[in-house]
PDB file with one MODEL, atoms N, CA, C and O in Angstrom:
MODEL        1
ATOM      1  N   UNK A   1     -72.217  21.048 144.610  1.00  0.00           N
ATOM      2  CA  UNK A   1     -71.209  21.863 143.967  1.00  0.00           C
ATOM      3  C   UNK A   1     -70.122  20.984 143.348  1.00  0.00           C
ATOM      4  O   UNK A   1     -69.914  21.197 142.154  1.00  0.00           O
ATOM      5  N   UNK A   2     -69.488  20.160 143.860  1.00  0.00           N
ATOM      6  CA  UNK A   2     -68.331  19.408 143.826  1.00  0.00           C
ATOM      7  C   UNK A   2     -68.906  18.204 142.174  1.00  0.00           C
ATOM      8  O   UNK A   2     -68.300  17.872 141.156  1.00  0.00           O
ATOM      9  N   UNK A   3     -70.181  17.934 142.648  1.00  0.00           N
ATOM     10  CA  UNK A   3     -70.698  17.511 141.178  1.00  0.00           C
ATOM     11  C   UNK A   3     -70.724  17.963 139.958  1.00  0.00           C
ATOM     12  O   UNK A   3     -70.891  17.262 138.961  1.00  0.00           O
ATOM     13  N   UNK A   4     -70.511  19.518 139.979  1.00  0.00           N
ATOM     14  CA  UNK A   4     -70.428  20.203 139.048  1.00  0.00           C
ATOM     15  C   UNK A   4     -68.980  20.273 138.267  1.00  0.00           C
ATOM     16  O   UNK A   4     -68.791  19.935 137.099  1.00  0.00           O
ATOM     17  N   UNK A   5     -68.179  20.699 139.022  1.00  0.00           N
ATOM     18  CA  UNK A   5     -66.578  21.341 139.017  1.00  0.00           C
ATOM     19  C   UNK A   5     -65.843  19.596 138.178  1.00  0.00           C
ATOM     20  O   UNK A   5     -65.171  19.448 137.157  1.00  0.00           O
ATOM     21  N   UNK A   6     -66.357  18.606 139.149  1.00  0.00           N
ATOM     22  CA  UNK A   6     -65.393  17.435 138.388  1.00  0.00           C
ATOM     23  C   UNK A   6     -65.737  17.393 137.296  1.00  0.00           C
ATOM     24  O   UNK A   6     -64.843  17.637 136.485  1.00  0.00           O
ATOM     25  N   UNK A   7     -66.794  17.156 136.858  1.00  0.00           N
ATOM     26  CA  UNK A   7     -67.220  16.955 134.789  1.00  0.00           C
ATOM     27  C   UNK A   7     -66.573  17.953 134.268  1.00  0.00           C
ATOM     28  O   UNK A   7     -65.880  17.722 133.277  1.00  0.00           O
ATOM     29  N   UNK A   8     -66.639  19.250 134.785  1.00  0.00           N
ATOM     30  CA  UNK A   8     -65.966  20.760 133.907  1.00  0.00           C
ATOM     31  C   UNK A   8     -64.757  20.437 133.895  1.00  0.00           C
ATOM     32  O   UNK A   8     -64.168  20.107 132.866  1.00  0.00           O
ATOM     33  N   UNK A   9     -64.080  20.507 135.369  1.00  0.00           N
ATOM     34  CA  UNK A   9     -62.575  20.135 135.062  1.00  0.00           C
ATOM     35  C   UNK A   9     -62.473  18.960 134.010  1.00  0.00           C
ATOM     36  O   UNK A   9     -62.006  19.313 132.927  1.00  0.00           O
ATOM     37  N   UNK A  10     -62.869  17.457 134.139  1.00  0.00           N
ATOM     38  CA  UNK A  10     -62.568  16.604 133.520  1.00  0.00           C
ATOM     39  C   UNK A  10     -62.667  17.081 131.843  1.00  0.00           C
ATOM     40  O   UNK A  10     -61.809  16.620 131.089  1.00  0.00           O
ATOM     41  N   UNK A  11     -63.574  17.875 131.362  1.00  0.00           N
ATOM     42  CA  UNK A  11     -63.987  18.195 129.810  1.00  0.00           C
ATOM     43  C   UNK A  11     -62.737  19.167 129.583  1.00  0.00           C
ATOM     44  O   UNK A  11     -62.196  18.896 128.511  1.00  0.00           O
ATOM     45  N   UNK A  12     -62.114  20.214 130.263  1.00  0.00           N
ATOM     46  CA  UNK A  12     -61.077  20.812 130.297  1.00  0.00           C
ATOM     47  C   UNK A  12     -59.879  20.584 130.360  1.00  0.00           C
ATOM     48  O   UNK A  12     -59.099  21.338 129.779  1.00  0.00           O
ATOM     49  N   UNK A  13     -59.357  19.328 131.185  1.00  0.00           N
ATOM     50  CA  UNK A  13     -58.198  18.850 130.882  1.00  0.00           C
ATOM     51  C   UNK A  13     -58.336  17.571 129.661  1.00  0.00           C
ATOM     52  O   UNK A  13     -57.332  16.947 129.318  1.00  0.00           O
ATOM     53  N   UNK A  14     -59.548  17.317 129.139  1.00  0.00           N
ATOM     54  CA  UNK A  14     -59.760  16.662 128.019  1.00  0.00           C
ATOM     55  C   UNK A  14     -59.356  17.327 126.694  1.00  0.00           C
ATOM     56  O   UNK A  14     -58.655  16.881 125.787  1.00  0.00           O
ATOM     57  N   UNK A  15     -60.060  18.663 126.834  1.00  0.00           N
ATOM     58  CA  UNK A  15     -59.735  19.922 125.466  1.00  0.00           C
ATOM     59  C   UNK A  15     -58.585  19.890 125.501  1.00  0.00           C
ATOM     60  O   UNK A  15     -58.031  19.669 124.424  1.00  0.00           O
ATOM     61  N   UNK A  16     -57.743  20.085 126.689  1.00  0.00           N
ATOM     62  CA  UNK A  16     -56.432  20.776 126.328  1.00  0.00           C
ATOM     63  C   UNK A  16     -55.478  18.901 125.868  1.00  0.00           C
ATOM     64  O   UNK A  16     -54.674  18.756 124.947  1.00  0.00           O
ATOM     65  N   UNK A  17     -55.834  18.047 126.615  1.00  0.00           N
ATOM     66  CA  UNK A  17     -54.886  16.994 125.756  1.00  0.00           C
ATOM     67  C   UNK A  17     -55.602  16.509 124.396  1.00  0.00           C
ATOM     68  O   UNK A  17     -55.245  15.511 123.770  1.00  0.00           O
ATOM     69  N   UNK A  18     -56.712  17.398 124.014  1.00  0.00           N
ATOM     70  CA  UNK A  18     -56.811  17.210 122.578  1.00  0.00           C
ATOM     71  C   UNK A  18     -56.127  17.896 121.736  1.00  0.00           C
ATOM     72  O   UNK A  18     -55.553  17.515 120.716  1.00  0.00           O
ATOM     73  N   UNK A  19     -56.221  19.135 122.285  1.00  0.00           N
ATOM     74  CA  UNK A  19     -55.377  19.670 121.786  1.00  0.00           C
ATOM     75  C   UNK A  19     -53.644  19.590 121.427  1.00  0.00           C
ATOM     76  O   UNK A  19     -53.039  19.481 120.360  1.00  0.00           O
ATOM     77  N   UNK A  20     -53.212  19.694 122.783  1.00  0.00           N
ATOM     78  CA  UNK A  20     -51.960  18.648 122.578  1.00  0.00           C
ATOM     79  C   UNK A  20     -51.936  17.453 121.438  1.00  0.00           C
ATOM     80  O   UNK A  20     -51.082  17.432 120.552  1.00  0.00           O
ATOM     81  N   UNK A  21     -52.840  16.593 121.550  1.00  0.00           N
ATOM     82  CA  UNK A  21     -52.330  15.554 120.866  1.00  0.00           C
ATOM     83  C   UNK A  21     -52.531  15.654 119.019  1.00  0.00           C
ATOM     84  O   UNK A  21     -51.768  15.084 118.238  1.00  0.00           O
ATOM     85  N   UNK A  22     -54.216  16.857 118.431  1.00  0.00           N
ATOM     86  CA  UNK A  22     -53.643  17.551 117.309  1.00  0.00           C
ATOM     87  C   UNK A  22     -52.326  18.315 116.955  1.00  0.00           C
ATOM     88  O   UNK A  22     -51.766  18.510 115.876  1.00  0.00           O
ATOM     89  N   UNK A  23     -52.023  18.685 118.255  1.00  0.00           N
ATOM     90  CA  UNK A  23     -50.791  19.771 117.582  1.00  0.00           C
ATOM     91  C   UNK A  23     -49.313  18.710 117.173  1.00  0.00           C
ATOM     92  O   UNK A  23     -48.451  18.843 116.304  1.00  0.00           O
ATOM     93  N   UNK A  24     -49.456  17.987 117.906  1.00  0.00           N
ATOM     94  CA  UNK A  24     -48.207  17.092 117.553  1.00  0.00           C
ATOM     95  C   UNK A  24     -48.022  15.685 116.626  1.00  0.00           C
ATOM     96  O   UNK A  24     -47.045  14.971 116.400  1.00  0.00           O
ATOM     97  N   UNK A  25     -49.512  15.635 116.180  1.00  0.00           N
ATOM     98  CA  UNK A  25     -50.145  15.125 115.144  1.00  0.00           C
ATOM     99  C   UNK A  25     -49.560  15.879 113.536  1.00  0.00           C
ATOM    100  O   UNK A  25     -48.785  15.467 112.673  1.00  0.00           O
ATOM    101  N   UNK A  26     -50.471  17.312 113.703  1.00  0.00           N
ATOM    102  CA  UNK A  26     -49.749  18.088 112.744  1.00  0.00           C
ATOM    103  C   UNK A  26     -48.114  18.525 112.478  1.00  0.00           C
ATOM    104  O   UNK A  26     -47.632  18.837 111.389  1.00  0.00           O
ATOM    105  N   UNK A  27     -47.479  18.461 113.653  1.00  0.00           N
ATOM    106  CA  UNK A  27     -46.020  18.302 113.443  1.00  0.00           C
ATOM    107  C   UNK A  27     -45.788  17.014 112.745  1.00  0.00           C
ATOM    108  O   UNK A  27     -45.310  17.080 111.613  1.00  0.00           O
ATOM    109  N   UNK A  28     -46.040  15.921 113.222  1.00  0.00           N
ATOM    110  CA  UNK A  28     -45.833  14.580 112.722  1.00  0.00           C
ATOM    111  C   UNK A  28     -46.346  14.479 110.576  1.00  0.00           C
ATOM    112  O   UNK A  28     -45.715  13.988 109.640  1.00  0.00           O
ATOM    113  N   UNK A  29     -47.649  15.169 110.616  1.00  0.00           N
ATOM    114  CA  UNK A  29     -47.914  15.306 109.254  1.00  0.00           C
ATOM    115  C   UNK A  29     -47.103  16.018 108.453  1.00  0.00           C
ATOM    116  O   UNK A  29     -46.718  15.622 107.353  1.00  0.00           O
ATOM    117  N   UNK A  30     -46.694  17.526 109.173  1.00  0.00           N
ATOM    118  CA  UNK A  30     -46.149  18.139 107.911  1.00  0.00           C
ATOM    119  C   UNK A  30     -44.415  17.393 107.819  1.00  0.00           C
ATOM    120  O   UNK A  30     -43.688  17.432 106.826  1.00  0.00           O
ATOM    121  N   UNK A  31     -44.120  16.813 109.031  1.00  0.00           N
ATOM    122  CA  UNK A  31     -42.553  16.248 108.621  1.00  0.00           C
ATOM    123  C   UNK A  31     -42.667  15.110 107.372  1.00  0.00           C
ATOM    124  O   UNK A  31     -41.881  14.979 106.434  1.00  0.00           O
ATOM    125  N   UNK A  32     -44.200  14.133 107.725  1.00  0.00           N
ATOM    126  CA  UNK A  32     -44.069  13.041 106.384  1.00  0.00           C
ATOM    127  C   UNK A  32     -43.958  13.957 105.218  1.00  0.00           C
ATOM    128  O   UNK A  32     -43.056  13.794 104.397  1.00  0.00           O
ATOM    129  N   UNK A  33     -45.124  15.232 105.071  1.00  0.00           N
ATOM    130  CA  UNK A  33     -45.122  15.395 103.766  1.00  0.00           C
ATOM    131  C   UNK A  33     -44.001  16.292 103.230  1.00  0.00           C
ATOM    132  O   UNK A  33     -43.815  16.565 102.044  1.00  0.00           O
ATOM    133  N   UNK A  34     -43.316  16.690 104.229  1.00  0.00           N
ATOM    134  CA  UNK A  34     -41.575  17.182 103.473  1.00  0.00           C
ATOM    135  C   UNK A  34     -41.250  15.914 103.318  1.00  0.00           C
ATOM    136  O   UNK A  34     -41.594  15.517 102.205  1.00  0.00           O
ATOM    137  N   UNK A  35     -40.726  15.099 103.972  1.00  0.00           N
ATOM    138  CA  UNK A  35     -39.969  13.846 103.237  1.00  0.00           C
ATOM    139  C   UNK A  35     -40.906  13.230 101.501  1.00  0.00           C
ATOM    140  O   UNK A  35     -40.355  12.955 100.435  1.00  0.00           O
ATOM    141  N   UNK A  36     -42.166  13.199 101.778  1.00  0.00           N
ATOM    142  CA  UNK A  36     -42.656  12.976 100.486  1.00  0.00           C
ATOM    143  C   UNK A  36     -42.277  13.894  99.762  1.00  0.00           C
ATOM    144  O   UNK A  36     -41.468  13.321  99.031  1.00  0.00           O
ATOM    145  N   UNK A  37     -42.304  14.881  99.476  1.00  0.00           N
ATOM    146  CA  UNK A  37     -41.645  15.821  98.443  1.00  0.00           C
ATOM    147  C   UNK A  37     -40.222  15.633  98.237  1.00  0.00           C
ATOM    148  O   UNK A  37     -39.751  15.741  97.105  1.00  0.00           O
ATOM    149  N   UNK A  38     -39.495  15.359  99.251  1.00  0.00           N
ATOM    150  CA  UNK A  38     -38.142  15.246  98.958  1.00  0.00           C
ATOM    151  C   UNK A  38     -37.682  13.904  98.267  1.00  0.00           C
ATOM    152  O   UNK A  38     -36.600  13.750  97.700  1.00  0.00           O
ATOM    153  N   UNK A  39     -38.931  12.716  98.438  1.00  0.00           N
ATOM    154  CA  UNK A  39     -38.582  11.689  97.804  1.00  0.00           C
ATOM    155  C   UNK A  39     -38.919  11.588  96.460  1.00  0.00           C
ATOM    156  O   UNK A  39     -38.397  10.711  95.771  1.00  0.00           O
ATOM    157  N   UNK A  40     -40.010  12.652  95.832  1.00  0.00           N
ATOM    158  CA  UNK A  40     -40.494  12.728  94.912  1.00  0.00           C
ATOM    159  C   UNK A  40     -39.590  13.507  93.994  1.00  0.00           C
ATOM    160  O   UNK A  40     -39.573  13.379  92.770  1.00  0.00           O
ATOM    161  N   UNK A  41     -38.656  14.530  94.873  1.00  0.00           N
ATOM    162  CA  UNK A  41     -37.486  15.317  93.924  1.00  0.00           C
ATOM    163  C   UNK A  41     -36.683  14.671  93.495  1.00  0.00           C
ATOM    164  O   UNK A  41     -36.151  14.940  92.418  1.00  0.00           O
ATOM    165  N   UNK A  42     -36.281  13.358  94.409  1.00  0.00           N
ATOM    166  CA  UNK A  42     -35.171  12.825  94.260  1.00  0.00           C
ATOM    167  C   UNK A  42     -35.234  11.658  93.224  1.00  0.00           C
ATOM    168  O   UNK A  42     -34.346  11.279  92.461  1.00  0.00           O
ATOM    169  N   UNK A  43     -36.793  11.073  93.423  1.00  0.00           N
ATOM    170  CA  UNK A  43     -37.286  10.075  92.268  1.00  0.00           C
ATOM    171  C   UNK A  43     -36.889  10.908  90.915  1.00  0.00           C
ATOM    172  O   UNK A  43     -36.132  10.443  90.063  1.00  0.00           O
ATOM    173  N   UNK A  44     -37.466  12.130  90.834  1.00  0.00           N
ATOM    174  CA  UNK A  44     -37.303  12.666  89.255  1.00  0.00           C
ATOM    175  C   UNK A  44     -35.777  12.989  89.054  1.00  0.00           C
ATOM    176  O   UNK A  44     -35.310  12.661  87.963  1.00  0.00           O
ATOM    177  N   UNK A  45     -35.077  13.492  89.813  1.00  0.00           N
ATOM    178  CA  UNK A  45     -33.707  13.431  89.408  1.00  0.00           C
ATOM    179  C   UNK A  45     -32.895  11.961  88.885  1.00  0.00           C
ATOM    180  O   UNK A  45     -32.009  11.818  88.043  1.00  0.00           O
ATOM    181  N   UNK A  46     -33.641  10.898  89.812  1.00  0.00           N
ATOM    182  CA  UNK A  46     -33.221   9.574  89.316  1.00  0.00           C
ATOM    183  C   UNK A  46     -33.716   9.222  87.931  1.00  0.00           C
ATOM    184  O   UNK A  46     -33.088   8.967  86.903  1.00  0.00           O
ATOM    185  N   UNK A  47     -34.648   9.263  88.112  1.00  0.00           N
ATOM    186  CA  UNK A  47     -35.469   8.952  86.515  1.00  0.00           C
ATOM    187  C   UNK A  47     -34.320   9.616  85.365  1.00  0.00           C
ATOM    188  O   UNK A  47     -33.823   9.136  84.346  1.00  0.00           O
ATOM    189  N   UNK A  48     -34.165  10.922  86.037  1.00  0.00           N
ATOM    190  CA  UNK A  48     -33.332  11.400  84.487  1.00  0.00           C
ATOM    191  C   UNK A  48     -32.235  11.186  84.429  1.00  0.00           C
ATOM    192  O   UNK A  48     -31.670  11.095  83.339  1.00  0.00           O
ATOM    193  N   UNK A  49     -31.612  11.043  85.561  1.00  0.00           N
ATOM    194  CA  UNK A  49     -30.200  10.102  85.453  1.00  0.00           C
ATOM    195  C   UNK A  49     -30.247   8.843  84.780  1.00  0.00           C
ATOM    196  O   UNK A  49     -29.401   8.692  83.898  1.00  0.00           O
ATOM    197  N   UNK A  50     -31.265   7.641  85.054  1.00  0.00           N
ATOM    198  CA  UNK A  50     -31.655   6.927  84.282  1.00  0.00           C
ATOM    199  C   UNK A  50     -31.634   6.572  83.136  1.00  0.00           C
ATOM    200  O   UNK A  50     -30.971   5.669  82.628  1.00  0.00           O
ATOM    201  N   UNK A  51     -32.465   7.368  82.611  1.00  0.00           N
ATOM    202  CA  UNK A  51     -32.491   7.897  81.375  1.00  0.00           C
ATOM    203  C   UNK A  51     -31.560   7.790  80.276  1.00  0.00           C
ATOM    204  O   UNK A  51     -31.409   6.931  79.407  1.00  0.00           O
ATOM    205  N   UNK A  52     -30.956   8.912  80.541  1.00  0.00           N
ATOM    206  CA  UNK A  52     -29.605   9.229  79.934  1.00  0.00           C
ATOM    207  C   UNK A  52     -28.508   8.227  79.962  1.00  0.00           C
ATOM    208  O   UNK A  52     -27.656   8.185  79.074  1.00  0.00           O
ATOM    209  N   UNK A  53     -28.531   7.264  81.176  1.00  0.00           N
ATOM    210  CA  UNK A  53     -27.694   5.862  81.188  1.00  0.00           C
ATOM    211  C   UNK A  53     -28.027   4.524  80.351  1.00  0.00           C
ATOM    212  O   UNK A  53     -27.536   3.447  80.013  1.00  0.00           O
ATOM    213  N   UNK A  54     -29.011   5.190  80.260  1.00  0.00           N
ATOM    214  CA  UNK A  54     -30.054   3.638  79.356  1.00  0.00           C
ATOM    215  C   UNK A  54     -30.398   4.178  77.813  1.00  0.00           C
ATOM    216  O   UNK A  54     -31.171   3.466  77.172  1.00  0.00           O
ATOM    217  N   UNK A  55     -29.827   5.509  77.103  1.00  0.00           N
ATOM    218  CA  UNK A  55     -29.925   5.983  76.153  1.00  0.00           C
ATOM    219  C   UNK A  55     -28.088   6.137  75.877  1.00  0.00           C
ATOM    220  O   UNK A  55     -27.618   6.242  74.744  1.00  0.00           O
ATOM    221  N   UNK A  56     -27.653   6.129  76.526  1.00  0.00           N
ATOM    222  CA  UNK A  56     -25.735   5.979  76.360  1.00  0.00           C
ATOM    223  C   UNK A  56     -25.637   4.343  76.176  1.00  0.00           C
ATOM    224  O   UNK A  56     -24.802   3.831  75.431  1.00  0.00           O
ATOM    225  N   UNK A  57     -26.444   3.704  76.826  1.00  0.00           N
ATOM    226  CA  UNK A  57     -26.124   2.378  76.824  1.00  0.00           C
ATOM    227  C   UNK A  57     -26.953   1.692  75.657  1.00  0.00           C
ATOM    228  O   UNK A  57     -26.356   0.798  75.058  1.00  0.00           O
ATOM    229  N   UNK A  58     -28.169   1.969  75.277  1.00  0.00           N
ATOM    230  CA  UNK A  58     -28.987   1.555  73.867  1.00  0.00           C
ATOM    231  C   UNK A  58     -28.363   2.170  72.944  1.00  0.00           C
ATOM    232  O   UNK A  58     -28.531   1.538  71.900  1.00  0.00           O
ATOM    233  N   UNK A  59     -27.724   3.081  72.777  1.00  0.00           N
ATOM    234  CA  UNK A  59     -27.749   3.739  71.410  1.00  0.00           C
ATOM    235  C   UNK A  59     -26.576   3.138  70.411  1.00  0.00           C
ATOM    236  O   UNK A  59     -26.637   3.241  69.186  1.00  0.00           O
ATOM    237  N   UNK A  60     -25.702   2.616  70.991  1.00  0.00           N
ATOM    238  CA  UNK A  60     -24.735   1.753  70.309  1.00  0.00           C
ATOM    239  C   UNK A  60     -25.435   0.423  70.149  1.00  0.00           C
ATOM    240  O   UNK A  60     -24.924  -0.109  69.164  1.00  0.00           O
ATOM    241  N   UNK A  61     -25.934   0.004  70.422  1.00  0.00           N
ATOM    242  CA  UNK A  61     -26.442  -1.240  70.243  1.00  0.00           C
ATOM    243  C   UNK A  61     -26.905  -1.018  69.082  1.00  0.00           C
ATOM    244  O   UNK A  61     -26.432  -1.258  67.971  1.00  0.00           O
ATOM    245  N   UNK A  62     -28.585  -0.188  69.645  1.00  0.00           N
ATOM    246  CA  UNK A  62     -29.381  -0.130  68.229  1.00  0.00           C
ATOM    247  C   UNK A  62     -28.157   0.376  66.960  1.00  0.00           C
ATOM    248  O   UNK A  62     -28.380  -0.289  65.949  1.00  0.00           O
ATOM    249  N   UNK A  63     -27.283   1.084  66.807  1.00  0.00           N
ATOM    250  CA  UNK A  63     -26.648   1.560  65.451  1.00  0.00           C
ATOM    251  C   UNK A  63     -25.863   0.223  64.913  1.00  0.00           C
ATOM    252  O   UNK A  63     -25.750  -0.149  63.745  1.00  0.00           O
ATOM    253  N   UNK A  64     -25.403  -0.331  65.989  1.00  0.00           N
ATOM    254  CA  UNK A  64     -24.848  -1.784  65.287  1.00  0.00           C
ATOM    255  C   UNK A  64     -25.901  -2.706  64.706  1.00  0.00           C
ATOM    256  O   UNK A  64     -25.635  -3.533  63.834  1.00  0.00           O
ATOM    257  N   UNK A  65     -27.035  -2.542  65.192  1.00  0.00           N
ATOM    258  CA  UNK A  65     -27.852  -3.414  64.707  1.00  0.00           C
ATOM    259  C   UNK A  65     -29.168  -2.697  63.393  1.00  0.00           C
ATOM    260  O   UNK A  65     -30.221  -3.130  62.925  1.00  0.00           O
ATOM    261  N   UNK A  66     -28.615  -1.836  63.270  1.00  0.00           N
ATOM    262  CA  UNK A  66     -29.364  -0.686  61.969  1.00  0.00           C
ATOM    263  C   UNK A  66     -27.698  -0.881  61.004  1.00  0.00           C
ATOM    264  O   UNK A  66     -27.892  -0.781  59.793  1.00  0.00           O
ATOM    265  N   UNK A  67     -26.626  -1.058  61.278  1.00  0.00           N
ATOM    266  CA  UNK A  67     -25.564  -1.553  60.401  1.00  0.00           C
ATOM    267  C   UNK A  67     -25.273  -2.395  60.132  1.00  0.00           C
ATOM    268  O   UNK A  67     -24.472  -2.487  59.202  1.00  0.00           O
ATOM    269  N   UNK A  68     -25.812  -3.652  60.874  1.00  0.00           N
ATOM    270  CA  UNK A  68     -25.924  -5.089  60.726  1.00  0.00           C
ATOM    271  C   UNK A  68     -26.821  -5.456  59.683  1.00  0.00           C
ATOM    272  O   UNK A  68     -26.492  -6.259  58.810  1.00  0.00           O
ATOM    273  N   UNK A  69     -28.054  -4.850  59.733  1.00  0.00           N
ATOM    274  CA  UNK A  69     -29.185  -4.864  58.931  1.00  0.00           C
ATOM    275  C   UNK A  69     -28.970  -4.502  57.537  1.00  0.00           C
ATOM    276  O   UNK A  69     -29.325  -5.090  56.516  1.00  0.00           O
ATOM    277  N   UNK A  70     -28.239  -3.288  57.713  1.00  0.00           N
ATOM    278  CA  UNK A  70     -27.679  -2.716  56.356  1.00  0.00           C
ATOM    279  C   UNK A  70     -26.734  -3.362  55.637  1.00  0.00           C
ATOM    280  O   UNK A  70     -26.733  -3.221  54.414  1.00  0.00           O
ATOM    281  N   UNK A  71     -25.716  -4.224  56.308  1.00  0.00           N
ATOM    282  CA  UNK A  71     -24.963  -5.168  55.533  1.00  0.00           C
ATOM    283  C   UNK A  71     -26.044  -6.704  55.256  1.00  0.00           C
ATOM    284  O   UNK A  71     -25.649  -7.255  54.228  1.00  0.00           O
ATOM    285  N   UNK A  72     -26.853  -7.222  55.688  1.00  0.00           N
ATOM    286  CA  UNK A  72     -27.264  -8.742  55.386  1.00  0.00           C
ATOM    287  C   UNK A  72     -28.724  -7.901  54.457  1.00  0.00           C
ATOM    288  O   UNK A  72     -29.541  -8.531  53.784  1.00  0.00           O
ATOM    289  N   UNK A  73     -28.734  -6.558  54.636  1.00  0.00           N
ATOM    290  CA  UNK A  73     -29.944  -6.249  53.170  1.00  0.00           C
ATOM    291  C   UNK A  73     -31.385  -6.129  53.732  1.00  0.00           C
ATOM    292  O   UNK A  73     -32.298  -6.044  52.910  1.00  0.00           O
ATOM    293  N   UNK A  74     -31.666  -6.115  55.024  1.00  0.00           N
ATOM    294  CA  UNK A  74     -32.742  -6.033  55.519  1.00  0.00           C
ATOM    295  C   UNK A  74     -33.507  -4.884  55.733  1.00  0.00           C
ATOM    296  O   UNK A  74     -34.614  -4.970  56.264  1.00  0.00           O
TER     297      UNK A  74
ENDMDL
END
């Protein structure tokens, strides 16, 4: 009898710390993939901040140098 009961128990408290250890697995997954989304929102908000800093900051340049051009005839 006693041969029987240890393998069952042992496969049973095996299921359940498998279980355990998926479930807190999947907690662990869905927290990365909120932070990935949140880094991915925050990348595109940067990008367009970017953007707009590096188009405030080129655009005088290039016109001095499209008026530069225009005075030496090029």
């Amino acid at each position: 009898m006693y041969f029987v009961v240890g393998p069952v128990l042992a496969l049973l408290i095996s299921l359940k710390f498998t279980q355990q250890q998926q479930s807190k697995h999947q907690k662990e997954y869905e927290a990365l993939v909120a932070k990935v989304e949140l880094l991915e929102s925050r990348n595109e908000e940067v990008d367009k901040e970017m953007l707009q800093k590096i188009m405030t900051t080129v655009m005088p340049i290039a016109k001095a140098v499209n008026k530069l051009n225009q005075e030496v005839g090029l």
